[in-house]
ChimeraX commands (.cxc) that place a marker at each C-alpha (Angstrom):
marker #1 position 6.32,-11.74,-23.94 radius 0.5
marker #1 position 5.09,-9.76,-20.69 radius 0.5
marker #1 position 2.72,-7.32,-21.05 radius 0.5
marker #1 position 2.97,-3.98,-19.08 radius 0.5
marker #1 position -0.61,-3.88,-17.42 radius 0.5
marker #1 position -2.40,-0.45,-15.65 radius 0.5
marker #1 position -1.44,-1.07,-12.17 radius 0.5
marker #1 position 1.08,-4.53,-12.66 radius 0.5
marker #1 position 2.74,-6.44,-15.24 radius 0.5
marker #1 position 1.41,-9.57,-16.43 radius 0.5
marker #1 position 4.11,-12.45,-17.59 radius 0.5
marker #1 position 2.72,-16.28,-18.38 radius 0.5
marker #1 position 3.69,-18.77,-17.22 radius 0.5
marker #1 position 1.91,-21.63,-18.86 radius 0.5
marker #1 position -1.52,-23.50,-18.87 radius 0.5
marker #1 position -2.87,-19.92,-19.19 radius 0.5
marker #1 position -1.99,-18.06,-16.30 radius 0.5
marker #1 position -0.06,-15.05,-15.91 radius 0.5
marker #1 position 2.18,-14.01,-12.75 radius 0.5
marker #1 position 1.31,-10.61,-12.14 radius 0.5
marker #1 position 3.72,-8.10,-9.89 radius 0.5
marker #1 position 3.70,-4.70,-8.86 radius 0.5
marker #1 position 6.33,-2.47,-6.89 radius 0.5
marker #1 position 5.16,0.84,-5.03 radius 0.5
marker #1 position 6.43,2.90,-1.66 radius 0.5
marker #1 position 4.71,4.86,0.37 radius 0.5
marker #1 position 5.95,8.46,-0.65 radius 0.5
marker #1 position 5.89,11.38,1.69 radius 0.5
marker #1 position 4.07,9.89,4.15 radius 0.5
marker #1 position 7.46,8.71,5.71 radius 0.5
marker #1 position 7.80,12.25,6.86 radius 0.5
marker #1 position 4.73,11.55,9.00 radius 0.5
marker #1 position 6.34,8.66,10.74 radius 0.5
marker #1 position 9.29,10.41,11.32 radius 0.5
marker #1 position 8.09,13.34,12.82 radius 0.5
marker #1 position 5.62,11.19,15.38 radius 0.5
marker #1 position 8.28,8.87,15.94 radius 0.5
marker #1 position 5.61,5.59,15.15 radius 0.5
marker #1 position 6.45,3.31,12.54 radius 0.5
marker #1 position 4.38,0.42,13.18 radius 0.5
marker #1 position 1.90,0.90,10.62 radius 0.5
marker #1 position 4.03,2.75,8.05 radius 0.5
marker #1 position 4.56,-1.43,6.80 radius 0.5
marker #1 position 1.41,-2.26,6.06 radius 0.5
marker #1 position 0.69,1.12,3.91 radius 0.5
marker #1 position 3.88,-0.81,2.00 radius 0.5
marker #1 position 2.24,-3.92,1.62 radius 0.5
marker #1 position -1.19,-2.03,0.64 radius 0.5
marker #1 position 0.69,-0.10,-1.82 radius 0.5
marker #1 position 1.68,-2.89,-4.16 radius 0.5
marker #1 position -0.92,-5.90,-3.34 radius 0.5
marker #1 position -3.93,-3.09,-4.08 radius 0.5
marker #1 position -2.18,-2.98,-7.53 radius 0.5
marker #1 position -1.70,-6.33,-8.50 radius 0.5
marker #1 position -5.19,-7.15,-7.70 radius 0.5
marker #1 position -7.01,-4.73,-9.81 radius 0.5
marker #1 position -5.85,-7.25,-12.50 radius 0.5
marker #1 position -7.49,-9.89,-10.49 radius 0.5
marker #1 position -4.31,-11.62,-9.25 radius 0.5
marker #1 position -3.99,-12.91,-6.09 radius 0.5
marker #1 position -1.15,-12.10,-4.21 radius 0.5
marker #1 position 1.48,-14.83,-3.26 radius 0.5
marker #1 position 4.40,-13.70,-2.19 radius 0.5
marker #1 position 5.90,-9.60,-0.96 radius 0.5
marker #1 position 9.42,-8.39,-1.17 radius 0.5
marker #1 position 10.66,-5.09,0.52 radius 0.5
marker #1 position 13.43,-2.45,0.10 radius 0.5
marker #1 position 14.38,-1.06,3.19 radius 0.5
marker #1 position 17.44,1.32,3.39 radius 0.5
marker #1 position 18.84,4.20,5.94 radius 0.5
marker #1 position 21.85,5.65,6.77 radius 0.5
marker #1 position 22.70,3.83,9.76 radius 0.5
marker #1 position 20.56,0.91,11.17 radius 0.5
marker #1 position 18.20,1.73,14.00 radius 0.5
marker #1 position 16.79,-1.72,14.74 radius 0.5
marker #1 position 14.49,-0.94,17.14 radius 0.5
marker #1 position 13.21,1.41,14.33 radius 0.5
marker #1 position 13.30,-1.43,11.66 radius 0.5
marker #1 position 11.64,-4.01,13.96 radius 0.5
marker #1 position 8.82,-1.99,13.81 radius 0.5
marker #1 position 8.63,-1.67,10.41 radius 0.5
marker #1 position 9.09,-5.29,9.46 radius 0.5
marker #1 position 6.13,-6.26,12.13 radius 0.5
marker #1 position 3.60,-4.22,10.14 radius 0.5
marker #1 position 4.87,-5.53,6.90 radius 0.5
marker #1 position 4.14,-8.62,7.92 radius 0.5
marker #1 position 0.95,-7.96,9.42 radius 0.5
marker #1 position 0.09,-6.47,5.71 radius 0.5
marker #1 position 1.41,-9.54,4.31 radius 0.5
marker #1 position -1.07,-11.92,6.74 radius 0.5
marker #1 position -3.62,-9.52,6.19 radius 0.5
marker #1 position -3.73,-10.07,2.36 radius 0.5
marker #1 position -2.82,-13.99,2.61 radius 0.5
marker #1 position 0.54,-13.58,1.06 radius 0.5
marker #1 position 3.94,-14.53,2.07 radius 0.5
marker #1 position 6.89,-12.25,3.12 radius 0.5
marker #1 position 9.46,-14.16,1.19 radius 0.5
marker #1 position 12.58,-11.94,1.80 radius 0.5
marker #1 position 14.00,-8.67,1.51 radius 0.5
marker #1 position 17.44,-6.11,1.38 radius 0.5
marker #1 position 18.53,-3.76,4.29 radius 0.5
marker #1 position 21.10,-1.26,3.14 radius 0.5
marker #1 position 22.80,1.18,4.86 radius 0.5
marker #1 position 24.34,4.01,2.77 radius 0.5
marker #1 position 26.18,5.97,5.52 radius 0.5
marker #1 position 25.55,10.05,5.17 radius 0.5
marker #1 position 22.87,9.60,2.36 radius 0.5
marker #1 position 19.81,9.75,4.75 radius 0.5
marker #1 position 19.02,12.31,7.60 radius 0.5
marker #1 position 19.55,10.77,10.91 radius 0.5
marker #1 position 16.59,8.52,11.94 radius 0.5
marker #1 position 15.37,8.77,8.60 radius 0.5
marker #1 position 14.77,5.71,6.06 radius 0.5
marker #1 position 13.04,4.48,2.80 radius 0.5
marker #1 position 10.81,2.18,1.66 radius 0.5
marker #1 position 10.34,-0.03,-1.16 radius 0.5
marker #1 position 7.85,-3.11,-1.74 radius 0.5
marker #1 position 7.27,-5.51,-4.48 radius 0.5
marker #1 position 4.25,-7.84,-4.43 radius 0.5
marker #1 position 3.59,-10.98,-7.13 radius 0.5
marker #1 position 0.19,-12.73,-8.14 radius 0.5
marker #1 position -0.97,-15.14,-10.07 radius 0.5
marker #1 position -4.46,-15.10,-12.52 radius 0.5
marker #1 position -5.75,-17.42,-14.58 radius 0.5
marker #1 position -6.18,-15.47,-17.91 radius 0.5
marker #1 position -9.96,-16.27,-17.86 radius 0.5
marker #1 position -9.90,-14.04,-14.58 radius 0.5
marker #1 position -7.71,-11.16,-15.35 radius 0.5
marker #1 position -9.59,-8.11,-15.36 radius 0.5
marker #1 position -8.51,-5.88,-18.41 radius 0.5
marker #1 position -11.36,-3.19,-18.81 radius 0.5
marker #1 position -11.94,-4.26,-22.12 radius 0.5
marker #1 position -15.66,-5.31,-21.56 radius 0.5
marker #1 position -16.38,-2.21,-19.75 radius 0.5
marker #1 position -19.60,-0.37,-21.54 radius 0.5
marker #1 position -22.41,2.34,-20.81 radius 0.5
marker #1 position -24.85,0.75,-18.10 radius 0.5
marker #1 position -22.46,-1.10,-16.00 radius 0.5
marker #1 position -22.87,-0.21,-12.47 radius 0.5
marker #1 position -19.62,1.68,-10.89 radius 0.5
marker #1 position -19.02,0.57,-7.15 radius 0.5
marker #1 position -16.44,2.44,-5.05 radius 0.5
marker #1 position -14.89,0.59,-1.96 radius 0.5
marker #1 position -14.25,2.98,1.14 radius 0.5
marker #1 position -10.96,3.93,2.66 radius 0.5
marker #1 position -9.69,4.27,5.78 radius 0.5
marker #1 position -8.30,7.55,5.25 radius 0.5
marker #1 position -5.77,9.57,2.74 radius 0.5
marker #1 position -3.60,6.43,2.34 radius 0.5
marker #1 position -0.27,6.43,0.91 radius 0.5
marker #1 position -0.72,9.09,-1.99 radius 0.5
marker #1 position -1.00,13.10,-1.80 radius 0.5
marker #1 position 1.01,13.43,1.59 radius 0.5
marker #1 position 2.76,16.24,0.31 radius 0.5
marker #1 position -0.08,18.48,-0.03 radius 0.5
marker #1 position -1.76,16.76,3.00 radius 0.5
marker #1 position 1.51,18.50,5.18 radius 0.5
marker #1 position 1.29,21.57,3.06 radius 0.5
marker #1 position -2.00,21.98,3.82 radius 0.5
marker #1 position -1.19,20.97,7.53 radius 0.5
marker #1 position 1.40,23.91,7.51 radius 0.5
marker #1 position -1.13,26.38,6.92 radius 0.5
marker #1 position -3.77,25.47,8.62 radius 0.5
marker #1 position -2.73,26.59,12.03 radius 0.5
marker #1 position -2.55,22.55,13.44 radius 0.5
marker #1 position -0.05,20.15,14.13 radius 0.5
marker #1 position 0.70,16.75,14.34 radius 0.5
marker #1 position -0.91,16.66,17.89 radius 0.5
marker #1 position -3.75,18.92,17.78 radius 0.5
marker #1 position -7.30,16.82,17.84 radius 0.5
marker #1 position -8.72,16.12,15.06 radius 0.5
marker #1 position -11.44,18.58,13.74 radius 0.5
marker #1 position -14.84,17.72,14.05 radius 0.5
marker #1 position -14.50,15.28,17.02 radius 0.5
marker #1 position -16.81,15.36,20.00 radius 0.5
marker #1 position -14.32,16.21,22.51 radius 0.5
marker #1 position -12.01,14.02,24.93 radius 0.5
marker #1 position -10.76,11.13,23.34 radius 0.5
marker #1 position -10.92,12.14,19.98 radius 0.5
marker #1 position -7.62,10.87,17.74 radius 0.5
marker #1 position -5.18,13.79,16.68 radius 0.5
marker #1 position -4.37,15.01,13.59 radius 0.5
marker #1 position -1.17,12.77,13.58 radius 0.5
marker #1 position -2.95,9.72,14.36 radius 0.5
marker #1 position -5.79,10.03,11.46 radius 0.5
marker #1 position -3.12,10.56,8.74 radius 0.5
marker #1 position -1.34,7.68,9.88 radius 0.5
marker #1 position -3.90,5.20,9.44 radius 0.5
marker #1 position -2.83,2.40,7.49 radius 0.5
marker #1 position -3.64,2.07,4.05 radius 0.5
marker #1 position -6.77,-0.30,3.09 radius 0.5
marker #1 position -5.96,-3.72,2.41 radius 0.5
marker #1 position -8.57,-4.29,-0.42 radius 0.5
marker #1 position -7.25,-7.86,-1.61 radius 0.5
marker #1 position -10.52,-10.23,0.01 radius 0.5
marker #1 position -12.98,-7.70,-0.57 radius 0.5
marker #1 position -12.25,-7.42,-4.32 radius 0.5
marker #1 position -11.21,-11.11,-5.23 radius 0.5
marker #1 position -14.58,-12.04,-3.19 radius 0.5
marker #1 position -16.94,-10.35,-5.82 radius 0.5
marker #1 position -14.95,-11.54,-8.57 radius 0.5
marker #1 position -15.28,-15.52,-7.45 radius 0.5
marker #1 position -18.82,-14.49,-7.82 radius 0.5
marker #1 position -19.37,-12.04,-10.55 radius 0.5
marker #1 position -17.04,-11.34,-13.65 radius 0.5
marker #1 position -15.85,-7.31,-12.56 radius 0.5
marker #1 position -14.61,-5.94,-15.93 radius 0.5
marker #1 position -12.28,-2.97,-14.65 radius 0.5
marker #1 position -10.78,-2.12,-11.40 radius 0.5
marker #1 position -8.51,0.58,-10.05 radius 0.5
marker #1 position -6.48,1.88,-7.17 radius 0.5
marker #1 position -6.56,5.17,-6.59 radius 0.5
marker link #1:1,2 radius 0.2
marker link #1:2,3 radius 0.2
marker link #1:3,4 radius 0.2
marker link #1:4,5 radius 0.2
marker link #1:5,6 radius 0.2
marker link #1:6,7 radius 0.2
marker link #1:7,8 radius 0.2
marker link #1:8,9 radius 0.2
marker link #1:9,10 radius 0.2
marker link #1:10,11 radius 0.2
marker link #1:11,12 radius 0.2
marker link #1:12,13 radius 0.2
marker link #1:13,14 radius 0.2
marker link #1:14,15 radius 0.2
marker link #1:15,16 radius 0.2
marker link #1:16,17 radius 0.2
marker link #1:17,18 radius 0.2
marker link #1:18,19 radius 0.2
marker link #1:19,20 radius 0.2
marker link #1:20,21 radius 0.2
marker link #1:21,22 radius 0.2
marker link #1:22,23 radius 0.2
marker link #1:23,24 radius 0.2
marker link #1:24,25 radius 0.2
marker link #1:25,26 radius 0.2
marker link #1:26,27 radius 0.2
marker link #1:27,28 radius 0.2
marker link #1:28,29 radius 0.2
marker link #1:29,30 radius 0.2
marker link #1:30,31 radius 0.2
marker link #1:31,32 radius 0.2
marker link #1:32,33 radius 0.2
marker link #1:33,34 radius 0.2
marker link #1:34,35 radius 0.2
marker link #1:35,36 radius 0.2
marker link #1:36,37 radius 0.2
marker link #1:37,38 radius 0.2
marker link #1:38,39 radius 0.2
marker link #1:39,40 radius 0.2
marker link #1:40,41 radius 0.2
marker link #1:41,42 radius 0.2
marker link #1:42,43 radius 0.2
marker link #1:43,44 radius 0.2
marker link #1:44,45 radius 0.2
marker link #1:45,46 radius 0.2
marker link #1:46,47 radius 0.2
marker link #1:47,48 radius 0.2
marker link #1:48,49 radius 0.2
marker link #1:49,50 radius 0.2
marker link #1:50,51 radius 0.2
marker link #1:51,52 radius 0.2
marker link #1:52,53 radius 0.2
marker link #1:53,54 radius 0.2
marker link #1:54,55 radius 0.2
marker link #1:55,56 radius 0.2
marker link #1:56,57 radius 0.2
marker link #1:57,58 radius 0.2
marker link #1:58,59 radius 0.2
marker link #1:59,60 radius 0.2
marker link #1:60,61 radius 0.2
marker link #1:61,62 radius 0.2
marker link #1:62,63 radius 0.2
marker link #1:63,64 radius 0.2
marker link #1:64,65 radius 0.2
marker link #1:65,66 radius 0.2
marker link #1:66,67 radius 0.2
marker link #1:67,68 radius 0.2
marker link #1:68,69 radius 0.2
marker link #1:69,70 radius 0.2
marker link #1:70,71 radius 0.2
marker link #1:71,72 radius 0.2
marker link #1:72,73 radius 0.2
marker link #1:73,74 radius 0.2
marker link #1:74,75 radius 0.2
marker link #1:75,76 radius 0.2
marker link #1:76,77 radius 0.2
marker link #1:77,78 radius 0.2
marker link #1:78,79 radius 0.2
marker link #1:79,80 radius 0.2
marker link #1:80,81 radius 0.2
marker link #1:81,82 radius 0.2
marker link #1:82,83 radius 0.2
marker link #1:83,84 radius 0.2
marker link #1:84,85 radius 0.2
marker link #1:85,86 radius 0.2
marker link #1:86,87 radius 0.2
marker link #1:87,88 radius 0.2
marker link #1:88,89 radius 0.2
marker link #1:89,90 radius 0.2
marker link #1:90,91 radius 0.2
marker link #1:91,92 radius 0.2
marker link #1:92,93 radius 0.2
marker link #1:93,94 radius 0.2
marker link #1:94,95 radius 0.2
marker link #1:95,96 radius 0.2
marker link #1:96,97 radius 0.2
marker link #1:97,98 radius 0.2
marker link #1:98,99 radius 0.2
marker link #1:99,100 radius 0.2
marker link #1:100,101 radius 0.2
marker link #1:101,102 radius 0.2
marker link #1:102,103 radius 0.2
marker link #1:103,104 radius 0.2
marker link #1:104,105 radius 0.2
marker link #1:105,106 radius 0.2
marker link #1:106,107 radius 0.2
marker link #1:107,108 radius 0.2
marker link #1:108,109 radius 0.2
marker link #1:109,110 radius 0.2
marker link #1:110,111 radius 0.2
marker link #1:111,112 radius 0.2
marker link #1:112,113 radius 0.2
marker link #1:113,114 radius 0.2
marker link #1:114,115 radius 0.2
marker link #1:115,116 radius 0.2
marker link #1:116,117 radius 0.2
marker link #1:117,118 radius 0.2
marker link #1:118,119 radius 0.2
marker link #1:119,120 radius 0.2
marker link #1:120,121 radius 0.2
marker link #1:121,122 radius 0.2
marker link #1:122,123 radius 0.2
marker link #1:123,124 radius 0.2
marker link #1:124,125 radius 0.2
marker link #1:125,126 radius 0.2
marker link #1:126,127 radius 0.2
marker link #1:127,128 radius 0.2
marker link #1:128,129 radius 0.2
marker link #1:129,130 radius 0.2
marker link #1:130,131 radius 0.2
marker link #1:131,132 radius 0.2
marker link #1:132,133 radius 0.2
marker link #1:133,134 radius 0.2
marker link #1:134,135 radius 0.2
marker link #1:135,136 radius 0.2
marker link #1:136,137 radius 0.2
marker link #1:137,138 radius 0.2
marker link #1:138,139 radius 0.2
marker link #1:139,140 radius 0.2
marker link #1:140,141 radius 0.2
marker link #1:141,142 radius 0.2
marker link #1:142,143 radius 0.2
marker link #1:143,144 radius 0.2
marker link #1:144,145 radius 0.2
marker link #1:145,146 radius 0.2
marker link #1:146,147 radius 0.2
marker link #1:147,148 radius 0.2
marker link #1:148,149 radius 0.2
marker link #1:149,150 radius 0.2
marker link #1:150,151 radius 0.2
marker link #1:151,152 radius 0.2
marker link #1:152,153 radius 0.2
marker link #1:153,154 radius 0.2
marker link #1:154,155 radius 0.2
marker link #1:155,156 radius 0.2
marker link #1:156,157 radius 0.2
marker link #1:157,158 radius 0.2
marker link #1:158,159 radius 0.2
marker link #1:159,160 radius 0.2
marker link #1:160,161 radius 0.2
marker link #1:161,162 radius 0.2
marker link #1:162,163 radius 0.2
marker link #1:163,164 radius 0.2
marker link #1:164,165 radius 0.2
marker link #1:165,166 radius 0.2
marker link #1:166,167 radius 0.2
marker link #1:167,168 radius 0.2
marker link #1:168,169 radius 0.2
marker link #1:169,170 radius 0.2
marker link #1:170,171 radius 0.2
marker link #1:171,172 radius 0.2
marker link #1:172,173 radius 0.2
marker link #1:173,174 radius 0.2
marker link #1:174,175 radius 0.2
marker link #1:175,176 radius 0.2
marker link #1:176,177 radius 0.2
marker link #1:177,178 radius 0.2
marker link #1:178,179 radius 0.2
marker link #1:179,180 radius 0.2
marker link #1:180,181 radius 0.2
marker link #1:181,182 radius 0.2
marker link #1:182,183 radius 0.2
marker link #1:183,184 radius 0.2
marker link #1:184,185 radius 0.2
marker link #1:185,186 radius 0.2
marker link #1:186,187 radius 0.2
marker link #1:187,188 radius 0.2
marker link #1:188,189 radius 0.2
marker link #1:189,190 radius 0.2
marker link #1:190,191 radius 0.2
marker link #1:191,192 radius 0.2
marker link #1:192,193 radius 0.2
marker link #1:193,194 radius 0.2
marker link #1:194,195 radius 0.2
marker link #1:195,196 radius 0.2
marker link #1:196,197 radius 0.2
marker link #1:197,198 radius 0.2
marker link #1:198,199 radius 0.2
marker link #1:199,200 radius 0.2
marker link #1:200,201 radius 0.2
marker link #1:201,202 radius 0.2
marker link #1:202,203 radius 0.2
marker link #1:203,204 radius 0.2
marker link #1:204,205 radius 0.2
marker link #1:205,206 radius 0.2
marker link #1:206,207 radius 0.2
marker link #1:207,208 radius 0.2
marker link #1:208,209 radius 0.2
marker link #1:209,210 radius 0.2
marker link #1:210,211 radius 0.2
marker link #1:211,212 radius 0.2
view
């Protein structure tokens, strides 16, 4: 019987592991990519999505699916996409093992596309972090990010709507020439957390772990 975990669902497989997978998109923050016309990066966020699930079970990833569907194919476009998907994929030491491309004539606006991914792990169950052990005086360690990621993107334009800035303006709180815009700091790939996590728990038993 699979279990349906926090962030993944755990099925065994025998000699007590468990395969562990995960399916996510990247939301709103298409819009983004659309509107500056760079989609080289909106892959990896994919990737991220999923593979930052699956391991807050304490799976490693081993293999990444994806979803990819428009209204009429724009290869050029879809190139891109594919080349950050599988830099996500090398990234996180897992293998791009296939995919679908649909087109659904009429049913997207021109240019425009979405994404699915679907990412599958493996744990031993003497490694799968549950939460269960969790208890008053265990330390709580938060891992940075590179930016807002792949959730809240439609407030993140809302709030870019009203703020008097756009897409190209500089950043705020830069020092001047050379400073990234607006459009290039919500862009920034999502964090691949995969080596960092799995790291500490080769070395110390982590009880609970989450993606936010």
């Amino acid at each position: 019987r699979g279990d349906i975990g926090g962030f993944g669902g755990l099925f065994p497989i025998g000699h007590d592991r468990f395969l562990v997978a995960g399916t996510d998109g990247v939301g709103t923050k298409l819009k983004l990519a659309f509107d500056m016309d760079a989609h080289d990066t909106i892959g990896v966020d994919l990737v991220a999505m999923s593979v930052n699930d699956i391991i807050t079970l304490g799976a490693k990833p081993l293999f990444f699916l994806d979803y990819f569907a428009t209204s009429k194919l724009d290869v050029d476009k879809a190139e891109q996409v594919v080349r950050g998907i599988v830099k996500g994929c090398e990234e996180s030491d897992c293998v791009l093992l296939g995919g679908e491309t649909a087109e659904m004539p009429g049913f997207y606006g021109e240019g425009e596309y979405d994404l699915s991914g679907f990412a599958v792990g493996m744990v031993h169950k003497d490694d799968v972090i549950n939460g269960k052990g969790i208890s008053p005086g265990d330390k709580l360690v938060g891992l940075p990010s590179s930016g807002v990621h792949s959730n809240g993107y439609s407030l993140a334009r809302k709030v870019l709507k009203v703020s008097g800035l756009d897409l190209d303006s500089p950043f705020p709180g830069g020092d001047g020439e050379g400073d990234p815009t607006v459009g290039e700091v919500l862009l920034r790939p999502t964090k691949l957390y995969v080596k960092d996590l799995l790291k500490v728990h080769g070395k110390i038993k982590v009880k609970g772990a989450v993606h936010v």
